[in-house]
KOLSEVEX-625710 format. One record per residue: residue in one letter; y, x, z of N, C-alpha, C in turn. Coordinates in steps of 0.02 Angstrom, whole numbers, plus 50000, padded with zeros to 5 digits. Each point is the difference from the previous one (the first is absolute). Layout:
% residues N
AYXZYXZYXZ/...
***
This chain:
% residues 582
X422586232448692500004993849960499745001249930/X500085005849970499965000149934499225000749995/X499665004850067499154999949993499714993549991/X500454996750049499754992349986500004996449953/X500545002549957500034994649933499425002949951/X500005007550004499485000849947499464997150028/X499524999250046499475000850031499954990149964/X500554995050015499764994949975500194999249932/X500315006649955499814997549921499405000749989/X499875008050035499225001249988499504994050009/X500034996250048499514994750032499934995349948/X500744997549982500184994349934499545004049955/X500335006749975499705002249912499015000050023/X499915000850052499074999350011499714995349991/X500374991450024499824994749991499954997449931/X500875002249979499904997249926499535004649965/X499735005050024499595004249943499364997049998/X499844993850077499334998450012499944992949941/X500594998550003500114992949969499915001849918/X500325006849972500105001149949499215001349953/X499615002450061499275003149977499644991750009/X500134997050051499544991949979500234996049926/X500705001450013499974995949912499755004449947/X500075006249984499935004349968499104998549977/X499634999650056499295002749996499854988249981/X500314995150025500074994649963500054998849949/X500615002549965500045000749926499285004349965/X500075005350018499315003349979499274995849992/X500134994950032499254995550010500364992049954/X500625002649972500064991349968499634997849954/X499605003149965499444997249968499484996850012/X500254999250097499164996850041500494992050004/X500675000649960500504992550038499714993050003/X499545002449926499764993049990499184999450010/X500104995450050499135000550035499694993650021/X499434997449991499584993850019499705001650075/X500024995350043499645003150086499454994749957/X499375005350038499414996449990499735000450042/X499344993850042499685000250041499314997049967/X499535002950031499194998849998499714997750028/X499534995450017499384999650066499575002949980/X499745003450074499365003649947499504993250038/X499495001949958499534993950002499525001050085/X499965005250018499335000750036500394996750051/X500765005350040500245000650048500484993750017/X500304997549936500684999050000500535002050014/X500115005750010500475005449999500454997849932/X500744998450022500595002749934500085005649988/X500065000849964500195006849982500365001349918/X500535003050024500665000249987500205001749944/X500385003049956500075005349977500674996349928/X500295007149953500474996649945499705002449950/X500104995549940499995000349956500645000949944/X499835006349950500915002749981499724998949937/X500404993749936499784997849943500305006049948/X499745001749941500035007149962500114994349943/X500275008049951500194997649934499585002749949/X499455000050018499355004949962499574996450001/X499575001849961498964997050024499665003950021/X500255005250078499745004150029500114997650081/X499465000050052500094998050049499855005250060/X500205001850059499885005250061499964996650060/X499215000850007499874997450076499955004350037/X500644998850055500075006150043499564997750072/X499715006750040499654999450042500305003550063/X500024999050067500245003450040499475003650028/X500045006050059499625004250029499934995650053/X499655004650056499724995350070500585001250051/X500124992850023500435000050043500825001249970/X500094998949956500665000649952500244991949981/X500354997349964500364995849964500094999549929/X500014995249955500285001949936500785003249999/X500205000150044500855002850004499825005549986/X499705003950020499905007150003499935003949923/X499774992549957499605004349926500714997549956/X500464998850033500514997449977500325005549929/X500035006250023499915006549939499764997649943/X499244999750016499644998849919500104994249978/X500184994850038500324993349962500485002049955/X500615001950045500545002849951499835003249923/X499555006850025500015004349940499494993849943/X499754997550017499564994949959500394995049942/X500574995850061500304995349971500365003649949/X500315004850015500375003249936499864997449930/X499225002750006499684998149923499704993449986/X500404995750057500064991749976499424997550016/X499505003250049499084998750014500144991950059/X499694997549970499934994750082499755001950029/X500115000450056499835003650072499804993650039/X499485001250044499754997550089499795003050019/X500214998450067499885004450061499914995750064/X499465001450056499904994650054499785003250031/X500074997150070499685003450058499144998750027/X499715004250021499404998950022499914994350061/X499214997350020500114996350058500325005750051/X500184999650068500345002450041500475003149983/X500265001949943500405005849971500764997849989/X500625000950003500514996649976500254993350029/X500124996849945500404993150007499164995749992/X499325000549990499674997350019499484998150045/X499894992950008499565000450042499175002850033/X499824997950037499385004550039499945003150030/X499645004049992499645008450039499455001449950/X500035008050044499235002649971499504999250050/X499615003049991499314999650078499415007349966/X500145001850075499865007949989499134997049985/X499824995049995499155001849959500194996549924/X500485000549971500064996949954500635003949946/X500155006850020500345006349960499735002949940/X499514997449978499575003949946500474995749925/X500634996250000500374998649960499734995049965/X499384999450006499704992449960500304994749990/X500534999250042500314992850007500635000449975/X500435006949999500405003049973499985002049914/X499395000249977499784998549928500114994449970/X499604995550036499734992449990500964998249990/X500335000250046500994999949993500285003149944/X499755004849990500405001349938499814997949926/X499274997650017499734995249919500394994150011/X500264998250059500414993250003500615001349967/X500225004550008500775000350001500115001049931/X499475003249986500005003349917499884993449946/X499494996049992500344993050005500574996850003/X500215000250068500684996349992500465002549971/X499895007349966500495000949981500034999849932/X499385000049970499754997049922500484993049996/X499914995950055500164993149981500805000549988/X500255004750044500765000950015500255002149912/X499735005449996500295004549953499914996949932/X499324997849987499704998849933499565004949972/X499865006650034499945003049965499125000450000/X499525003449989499235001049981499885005850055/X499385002749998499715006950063500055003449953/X500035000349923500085006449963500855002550004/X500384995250035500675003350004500224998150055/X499505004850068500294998950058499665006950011/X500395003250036499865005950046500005000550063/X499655003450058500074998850063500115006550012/X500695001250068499975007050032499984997950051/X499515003350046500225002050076499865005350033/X500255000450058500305005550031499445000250078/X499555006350010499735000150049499674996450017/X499794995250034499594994150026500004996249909/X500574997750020500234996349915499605000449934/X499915010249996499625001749956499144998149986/X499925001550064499134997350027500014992349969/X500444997750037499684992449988500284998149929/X500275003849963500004998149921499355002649968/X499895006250006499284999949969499464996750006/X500214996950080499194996450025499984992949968/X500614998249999500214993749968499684997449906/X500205007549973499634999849939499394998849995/X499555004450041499254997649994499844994550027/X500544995550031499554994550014500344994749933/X500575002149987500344993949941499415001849917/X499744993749997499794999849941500555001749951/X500554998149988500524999249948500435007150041/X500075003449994500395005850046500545000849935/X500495005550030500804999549983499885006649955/X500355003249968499795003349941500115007650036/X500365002650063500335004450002499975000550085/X499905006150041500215000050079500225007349993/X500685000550028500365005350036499945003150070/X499565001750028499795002250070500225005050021/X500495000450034500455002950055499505001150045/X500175007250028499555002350062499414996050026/X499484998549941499504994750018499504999350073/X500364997450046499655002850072499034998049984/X499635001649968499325000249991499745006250004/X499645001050030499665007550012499165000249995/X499785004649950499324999249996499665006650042/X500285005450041499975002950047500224997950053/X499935001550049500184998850082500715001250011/X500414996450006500664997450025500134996150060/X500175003750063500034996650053500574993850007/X500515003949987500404993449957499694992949977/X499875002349935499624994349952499674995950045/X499325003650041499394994650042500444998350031/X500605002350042500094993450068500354995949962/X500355000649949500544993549982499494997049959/X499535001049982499424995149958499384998750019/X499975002150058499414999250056499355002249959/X499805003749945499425003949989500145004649934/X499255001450001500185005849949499904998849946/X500425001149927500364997949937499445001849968/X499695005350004499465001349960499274996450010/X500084994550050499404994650006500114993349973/X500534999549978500244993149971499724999049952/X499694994049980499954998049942500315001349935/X500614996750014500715000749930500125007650011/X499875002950042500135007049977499265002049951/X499605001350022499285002149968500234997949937/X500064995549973500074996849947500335000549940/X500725003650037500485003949973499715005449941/X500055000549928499615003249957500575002949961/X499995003149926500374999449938499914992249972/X499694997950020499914995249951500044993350056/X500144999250053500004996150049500755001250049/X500894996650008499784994049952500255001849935/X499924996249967500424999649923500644999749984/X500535004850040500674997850006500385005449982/X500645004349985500155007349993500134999950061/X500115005550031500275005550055500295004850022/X500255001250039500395006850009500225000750070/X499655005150023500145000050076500555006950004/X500444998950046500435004549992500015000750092/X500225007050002500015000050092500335006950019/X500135001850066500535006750001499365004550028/X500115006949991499685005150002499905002150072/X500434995950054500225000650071499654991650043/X499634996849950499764993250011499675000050053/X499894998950058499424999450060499504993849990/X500384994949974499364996149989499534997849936/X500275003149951499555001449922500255009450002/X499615003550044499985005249965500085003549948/X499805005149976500145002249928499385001350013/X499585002750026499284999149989499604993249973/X500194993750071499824993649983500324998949925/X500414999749993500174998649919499785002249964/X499635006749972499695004749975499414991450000/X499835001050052499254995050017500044992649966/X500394996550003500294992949987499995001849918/X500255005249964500325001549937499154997749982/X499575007050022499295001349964499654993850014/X499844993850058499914997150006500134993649936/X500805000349982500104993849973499815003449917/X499825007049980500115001849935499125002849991/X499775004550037499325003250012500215005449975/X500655003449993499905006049991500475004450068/X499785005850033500635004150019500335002449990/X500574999750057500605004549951500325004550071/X500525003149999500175004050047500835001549979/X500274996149961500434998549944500384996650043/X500825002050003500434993950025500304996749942/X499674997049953500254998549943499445000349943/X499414993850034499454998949949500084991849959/X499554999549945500194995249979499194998349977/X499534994249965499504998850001499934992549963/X499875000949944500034990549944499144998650006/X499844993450018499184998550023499914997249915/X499224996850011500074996649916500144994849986/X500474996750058500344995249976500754999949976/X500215005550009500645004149974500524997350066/X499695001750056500344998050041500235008750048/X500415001750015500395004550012499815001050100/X499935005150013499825001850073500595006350025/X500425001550010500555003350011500155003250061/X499955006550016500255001450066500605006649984/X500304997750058500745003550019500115001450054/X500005005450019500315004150079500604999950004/X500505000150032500605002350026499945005550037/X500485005349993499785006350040500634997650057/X499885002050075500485000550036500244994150019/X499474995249989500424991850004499344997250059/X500484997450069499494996950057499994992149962/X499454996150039499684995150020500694995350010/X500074994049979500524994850019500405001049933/X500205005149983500575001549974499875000049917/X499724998549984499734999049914500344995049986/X500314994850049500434994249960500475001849979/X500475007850048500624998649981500065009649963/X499404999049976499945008849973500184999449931/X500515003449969500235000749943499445001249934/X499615005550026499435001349973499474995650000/X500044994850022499344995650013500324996149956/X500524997850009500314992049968499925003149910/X500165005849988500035002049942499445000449961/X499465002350017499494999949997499484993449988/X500294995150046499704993649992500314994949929/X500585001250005500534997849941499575001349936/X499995006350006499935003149938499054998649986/X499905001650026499194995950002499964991649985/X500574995050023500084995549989499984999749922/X500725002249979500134999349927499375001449947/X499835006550004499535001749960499394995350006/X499594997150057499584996649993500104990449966/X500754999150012500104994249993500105001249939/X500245004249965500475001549924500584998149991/X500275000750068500864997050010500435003249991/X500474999349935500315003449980500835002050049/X499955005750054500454999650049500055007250007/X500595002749960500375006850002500654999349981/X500365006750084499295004850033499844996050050/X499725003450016499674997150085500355003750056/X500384996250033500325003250063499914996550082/X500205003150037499834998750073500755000050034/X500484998249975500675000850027500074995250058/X499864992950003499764996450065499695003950042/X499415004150006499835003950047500475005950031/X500285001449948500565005650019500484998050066/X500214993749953500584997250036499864997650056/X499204998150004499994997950081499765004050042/X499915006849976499895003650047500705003950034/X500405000949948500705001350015500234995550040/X500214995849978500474993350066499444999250067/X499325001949976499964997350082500025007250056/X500055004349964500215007450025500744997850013/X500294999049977500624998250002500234994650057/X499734994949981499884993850051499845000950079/X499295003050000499815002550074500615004450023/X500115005349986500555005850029500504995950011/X500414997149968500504994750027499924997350047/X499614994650004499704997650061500065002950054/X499535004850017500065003850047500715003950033/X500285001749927500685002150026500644996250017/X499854993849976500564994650014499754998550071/X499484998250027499845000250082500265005650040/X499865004849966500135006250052500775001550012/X500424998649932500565001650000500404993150061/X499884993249972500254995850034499975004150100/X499495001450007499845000550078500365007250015/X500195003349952500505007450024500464995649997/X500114995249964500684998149996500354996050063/X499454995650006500374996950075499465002550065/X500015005750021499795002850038500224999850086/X499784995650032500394997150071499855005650050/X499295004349991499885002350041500305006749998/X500655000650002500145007150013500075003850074/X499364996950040500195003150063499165003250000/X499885005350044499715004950004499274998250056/X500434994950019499454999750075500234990250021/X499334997450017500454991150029500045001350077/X500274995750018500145000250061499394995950044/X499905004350047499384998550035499854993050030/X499364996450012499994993650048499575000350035/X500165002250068499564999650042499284994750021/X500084994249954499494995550000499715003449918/X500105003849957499755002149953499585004850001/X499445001249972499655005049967500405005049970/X499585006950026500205005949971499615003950020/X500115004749907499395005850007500305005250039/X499365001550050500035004250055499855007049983/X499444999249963499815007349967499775000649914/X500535000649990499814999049908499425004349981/X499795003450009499585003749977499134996350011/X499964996950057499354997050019500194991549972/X500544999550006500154990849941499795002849930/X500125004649979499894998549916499025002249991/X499755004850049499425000850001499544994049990/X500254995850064499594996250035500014993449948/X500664999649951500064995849959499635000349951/X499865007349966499575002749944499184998150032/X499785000150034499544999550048499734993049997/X500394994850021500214993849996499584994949944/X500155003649953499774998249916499184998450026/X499685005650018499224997050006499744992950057/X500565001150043500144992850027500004995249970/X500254999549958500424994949968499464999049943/X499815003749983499434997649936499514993550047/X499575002550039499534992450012500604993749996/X500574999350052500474993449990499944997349929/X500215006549968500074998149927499594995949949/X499365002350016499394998349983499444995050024/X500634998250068499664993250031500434994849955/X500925001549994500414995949978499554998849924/X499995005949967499564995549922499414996450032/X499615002150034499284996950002500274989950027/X500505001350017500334991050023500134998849935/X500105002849946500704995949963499284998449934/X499535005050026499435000549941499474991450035/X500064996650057499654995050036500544994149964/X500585001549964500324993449978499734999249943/X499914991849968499524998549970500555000049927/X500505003149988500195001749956500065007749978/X500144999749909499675006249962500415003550036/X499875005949991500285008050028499955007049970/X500914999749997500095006349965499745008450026/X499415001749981499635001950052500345007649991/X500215002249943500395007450012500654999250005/X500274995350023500745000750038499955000450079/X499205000250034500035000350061500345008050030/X500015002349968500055006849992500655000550042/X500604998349967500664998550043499924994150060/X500044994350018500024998150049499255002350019/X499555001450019499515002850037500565008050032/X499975003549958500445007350025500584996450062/X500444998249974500694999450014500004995550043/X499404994250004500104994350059499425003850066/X499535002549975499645001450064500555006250029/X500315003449972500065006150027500654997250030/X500374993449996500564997650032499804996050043/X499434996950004499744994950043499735005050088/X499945005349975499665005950040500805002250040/X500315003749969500635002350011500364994550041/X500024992649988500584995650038499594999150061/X499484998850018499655000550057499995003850033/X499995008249987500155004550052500814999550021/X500335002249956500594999250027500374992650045/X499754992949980499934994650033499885001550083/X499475005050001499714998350083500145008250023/X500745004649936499995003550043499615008850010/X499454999049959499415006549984499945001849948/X500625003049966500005002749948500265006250010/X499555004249990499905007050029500865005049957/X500365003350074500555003449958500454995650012/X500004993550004500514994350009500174998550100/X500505001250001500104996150060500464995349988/X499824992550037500224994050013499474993749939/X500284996449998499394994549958500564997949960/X500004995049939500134995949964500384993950014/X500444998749974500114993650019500664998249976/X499624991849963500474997549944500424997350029/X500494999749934500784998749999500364993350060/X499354995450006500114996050070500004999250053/X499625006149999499734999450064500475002250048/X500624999950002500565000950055500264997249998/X500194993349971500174996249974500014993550099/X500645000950016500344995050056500174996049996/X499674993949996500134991849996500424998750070/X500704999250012500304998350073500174992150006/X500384995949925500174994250019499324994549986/X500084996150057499184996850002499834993049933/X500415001549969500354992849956499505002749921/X500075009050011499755002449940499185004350030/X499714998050072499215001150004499584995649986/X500324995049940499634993949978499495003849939/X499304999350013499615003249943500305000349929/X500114994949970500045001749959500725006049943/X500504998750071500675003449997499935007849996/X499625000050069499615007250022499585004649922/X499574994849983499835002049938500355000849944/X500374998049978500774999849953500335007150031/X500295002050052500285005350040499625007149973/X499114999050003499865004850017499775002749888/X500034995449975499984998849930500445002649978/X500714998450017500605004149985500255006350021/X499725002750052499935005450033499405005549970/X499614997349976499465003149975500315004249910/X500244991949981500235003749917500555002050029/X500624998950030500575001349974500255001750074/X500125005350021500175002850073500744999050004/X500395002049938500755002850003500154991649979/X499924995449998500234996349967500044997049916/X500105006749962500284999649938499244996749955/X500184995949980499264997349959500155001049927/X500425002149975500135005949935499625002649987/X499935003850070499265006449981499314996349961/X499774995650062499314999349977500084996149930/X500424997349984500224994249924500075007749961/X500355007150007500165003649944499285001950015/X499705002150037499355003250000499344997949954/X500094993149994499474996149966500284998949935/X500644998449982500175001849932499875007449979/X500295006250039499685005849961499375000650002/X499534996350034499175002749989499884993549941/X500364994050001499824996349941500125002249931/X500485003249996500325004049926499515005449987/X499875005050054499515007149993499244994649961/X500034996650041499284997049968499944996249940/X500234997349986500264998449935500165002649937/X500335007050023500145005849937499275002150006/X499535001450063499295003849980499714993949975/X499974994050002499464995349945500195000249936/X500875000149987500024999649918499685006649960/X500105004850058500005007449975499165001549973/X499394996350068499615002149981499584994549938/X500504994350012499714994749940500105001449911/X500175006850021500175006949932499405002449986/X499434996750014499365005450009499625004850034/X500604999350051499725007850033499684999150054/X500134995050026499534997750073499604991549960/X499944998250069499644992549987500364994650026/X499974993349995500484993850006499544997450063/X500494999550048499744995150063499854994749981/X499074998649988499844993449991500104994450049/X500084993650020500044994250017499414999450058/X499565004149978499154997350036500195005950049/X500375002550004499985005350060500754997950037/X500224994850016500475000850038499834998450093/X499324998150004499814999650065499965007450036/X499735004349938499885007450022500685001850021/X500414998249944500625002850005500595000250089/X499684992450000500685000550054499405003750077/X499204998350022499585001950008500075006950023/X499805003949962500265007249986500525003250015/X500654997349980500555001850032500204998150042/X499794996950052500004997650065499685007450058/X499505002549977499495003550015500345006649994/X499895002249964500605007149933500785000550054/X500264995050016500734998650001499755004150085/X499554997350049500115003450045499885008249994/X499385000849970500155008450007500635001949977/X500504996949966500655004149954500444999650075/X499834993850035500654998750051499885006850047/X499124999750018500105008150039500185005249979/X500115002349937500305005049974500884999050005/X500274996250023500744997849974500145000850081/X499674997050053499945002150055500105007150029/X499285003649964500005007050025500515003749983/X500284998649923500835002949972500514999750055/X500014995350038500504998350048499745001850070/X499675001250011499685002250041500175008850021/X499785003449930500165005050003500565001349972/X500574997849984500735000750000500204999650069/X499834994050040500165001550062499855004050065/X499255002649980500005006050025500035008050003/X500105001149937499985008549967500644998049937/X500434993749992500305002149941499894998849936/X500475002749958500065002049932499305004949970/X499584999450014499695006849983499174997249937/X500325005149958499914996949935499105000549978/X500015006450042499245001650006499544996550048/X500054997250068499834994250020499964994249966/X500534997649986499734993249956500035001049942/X500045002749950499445002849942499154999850013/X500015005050057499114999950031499784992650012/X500444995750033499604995750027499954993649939/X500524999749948499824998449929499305001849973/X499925004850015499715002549936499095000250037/X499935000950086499534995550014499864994449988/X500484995650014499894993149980499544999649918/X500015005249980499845001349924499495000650003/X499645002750039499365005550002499374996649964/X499714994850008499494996549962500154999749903/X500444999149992500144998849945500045009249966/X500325003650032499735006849957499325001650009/X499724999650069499484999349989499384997149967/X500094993749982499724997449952500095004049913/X500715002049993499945004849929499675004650015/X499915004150049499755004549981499405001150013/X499824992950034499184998049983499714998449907/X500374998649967500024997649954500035007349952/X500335004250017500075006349946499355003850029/X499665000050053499425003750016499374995849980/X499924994249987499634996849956500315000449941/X500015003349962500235001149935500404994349991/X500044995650017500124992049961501045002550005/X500075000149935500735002950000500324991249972/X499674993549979500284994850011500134997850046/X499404999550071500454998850048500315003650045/X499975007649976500585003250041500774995249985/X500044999949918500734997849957499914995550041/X499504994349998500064992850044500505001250057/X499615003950070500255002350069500695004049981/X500315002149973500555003649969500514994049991/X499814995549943500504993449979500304997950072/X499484998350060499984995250048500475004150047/X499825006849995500595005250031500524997849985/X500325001849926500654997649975500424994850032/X499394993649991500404993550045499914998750038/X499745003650050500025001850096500855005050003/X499975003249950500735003149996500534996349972/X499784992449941500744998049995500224993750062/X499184998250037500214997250048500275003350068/X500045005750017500285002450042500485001950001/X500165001049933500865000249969500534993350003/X499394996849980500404994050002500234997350083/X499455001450042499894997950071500805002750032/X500055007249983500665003250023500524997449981/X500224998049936500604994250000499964994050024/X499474998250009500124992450027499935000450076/X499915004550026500175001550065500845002250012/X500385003749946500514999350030500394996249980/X499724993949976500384994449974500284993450056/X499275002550033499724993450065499935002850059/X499905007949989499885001750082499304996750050/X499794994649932499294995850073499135003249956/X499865002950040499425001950009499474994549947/X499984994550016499604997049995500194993849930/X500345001449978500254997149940499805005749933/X500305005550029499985007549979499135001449961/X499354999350049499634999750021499614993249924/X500324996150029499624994249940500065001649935/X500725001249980500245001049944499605005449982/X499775005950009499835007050007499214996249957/X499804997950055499264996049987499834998049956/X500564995149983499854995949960500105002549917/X500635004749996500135004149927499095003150002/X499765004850035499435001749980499674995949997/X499604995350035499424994949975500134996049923/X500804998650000500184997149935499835004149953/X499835008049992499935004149961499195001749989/X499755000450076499205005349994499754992849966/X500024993150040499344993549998499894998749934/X500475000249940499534997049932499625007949981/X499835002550039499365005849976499464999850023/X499494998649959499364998550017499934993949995/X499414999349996499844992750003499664996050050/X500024995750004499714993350063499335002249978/X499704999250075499304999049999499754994750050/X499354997549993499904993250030499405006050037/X499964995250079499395006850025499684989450035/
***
């Protein structure tokens, strides 16, 4: 009894530590409390598009820019460290990007239209604020960065100042760069154009020494490009004759993505702020960055451990082996099931790739790098329930077969269709009777999901936009069956070999196999962003499978288990990336 009591203080002190790090990292952002929602049309498309406006107590303004396939939530950091010094801040989402509307269209990535948006916004936010282009600054981040510079050369009246975070522009060959911008940077017009003296604005590109998509070479290139002189310098500087300032800054040891929430970056930009504005603001500190890197270190580990602990805690399955059903499936020879399963995967890719090639024929936009999970996880379940369905799933003897299907209708009063159907509905969710389960089951996957939106509406992930909830339920429809065959095979092989930790560990961690594989496609193309990318998506393939295990022994039903599972990840991967119109 007493293991037990600690095991649920522990669970309690994990939750409140999760609760303690969302207000914590809230308060930390109360300077964003007071905010205007603003929306735009853009003129060509009519696309809204979204974004807030945070009113300052200065005559200094920060137009923040997001990267590709991100949110303004994400730049939520440099808002903070900004507002401090009382700057009016906006921030909005791109077309397809966020809380706004559209898509992109892969012949139409060269950001032109993404420029043309931010001379809008920059505008609206003159009108908002009051303030002039000699006291507005623009930062953005990756994509963000590009289309602030490109933006200048086309604005006659341009903003006095751009902060460029890992500027994804490359005037060498970046395989990266060409596919997300469909050509090469050094044929562009607004790039050519790019001089000391072209545009007329200050600058300062800052980027990590570990960058895959602005190199430290390409930056070297971008620097001499925008100044005409070289340098080889992580820490050059360059005044044209209009006394306008050209600035570059390396970060040593700092990847791609991560310049928003880099101590060294934010400091750096601050302090570049002040001096160019003449704003009298000492010292200059980054303690918001501190703090959110702490609580959400803090935050995540909780999380995870308040799941894990809850499920030691009420642990049902303390038996070793289930008891057999002769109308059930069971692995016959474990050794050729887990092969044939690993094996399986290249099966399962064409399904997969037929399932996107359907969802890509609907005449709505599409989140085209979230196919990644339901493509994996639905073809390779759509593959899997079919063999075992009819029976030929190699290693397995006996076939499949759901929770109804034994199901003995005797009094003739209840073989009335629609009774029959009611019977086999209730038999399906709720076998034992107790409808507790599936009611506690959907409250604990409603709470888990809920603590991950406030948690990541901290900055650290992105906000499930509105324009994706077709994907949403879509997707996890799809997603939800490959999880059910995995929740299957768990039981499957409990009932035939047992407790045995190294069996279903293995057959976990197949289920995995595309997704490491994809990182470590990603670290052998140098590209160490989207390794981190394929890494993140790891993480929450792991807090949904964590999560999957308590809410299985909450409900015991497969297929509730299964949705919920689904649906926490799609609620997490889908606001990444952006809509594209094909």
């Amino acid at each position: 009894m007493r293991k037990f009591q600690v095991k649920i203080i522990l669970s309690l002190v994990s939750f409140l530590l999760v609760f303690a790090s969302i207000t914590v990292l809230q308060v930390n952002d109360s300077a964003l409390s007071n905010y205007q929602t603003v929306t735009m049309i853009e003129p060509d498309t009519g696309d809204i598009l979204r974004g807030k406006y945070y009113p300052g107590t200065v005559d200094v303004g920060l137009l923040v820019l997001e990267g590709f396939g991100s949110d303004h939530i994400t730049m939520k950091n440099i808002l903070t460290e900004f507002a401090e010094f009382g700057f009016h801040l906006f921030a909005f989402d791109f077309s397809g990007h966020g809380q706004s509307d559209g898509s992109l269209g892969f012949d139409n990535a060269k950001t032109d239209r993404l420029a043309n948006q931010t001379i809008q916004a920059k505008n609206e936010f003159i009108n908002l604020s009051g303030l002039n282009n000699s006291e507005i600054l623009m930062i953005g981040h990756s994509m963000g960065a590009r289309v602030a510079l490109q933006a200048v050369t086309y604005d006659p009246t341009p903003v006095n100042g751009l902060i460029l975070l890992g500027t994804q522009l490359n005037l060498d060959f970046n395989a990266q760069s060409n596919f997300f911008t469909g050509t090469t940077d050094s044929e562009l017009a607004w790039v050519q154009g790019l001089s000391a003296e072209n545009p007329q604005t200050n600058i300062i590109l800052i980027s990590g020494s570990w960058d895959d998509v602005l190199p430290v070479e390409s930056a070297f290139l971008l620097y001499e490009q925008l100044t005409g002189q070289q340098t080889a310098d992580y820490n050059a500087k360059f005044t044209n004759t209009q006394g306008k300032i050209r600035e570059l800054f390396i970060v040593k040891n700092l990847f791609h993505n991560y310049e928003v929430f880099s101590t060294r970056v934010m400091k750096k930009a601050k302090e570049w702020t002040v001096g160019l504005m003449e704003f009298p603001a000492e010292p200059i500190n980054v303690n918001s960055t501190i703090r959110r890197t702490v609580f959400w270190i803090i935050g995540s580990l909780s999380l995870f451990s308040a799941i894990i602990l809850t499920i030691l805690t009420f642990d049902p399955l303390k038996e070793t082996r289930l008891e057999n059903d002769e109308h059930e499936a069971i692995v016959s020879e474990p050794n050729k099931f887990l092969w044939t399963k690993l094996l399986l995967w290249l099966g399962g890719l064409p399904i997969g790739g037929l399932l996107c090639g359907l969802f890509i024929l609907l005449p709505i936009d599409l989140p085209v790098f979230n196919l990644v999970y339901v493509g994996f996880i639905g073809g390779y379940g759509i593959l899997l329930l079919a063999l075992y369905l009819i029976g030929k799933m190699p290693g397995v003897t006996g076939k499949m077969r759901f929770g109804f299907q034994d199901l003995e209708v005797e009094d003739e009063e209840l073989l009335k269709k629609s009774t029959v159907f009611k019977i086999k509905l209730k038999y399906l969710l709720n076998k034992d009777g107790n409808w507790m389960k599936p009611v506690l089951a959907l409250l604990a996957g409603a709470v888990i999901i809920t603590l991950s939106s406030l948690f990541v509406n901290t900055g650290l992930w992105y906000i499930f936009p509105a324009s994706r909830i077709f994907w949403l339920l879509v997707f996890s429809f799809f997603t939800a069956i490959g999880f059910y065959i995995s929740l299957y095979e768990m039981k499957m092989l409990l009932r035939s070999i047992g407790k045995s930790n190294l069996f279903l560990t293995l057959s976990t961690l197949i289920g995995l196999v595309p997704f490491f594989l994809l990182t470590i496609f990603y670290l052998a193309l140098g590209s160490f962003s989207g390794m981190l990318w394929s890494f993140n998506g790891l993480i929450i393939l792991g807090l949904s499978i964590t999560v999957s295990i308590l809410i299985h022994k909450i409900t015991k039903n497969d297929y509730i288990t299964a949705f919920i599972q689904a649906f926490l990840l799609q609620i997490l991967v889908l606001p990444q990336g952006a809509l594209f119109a094909f």
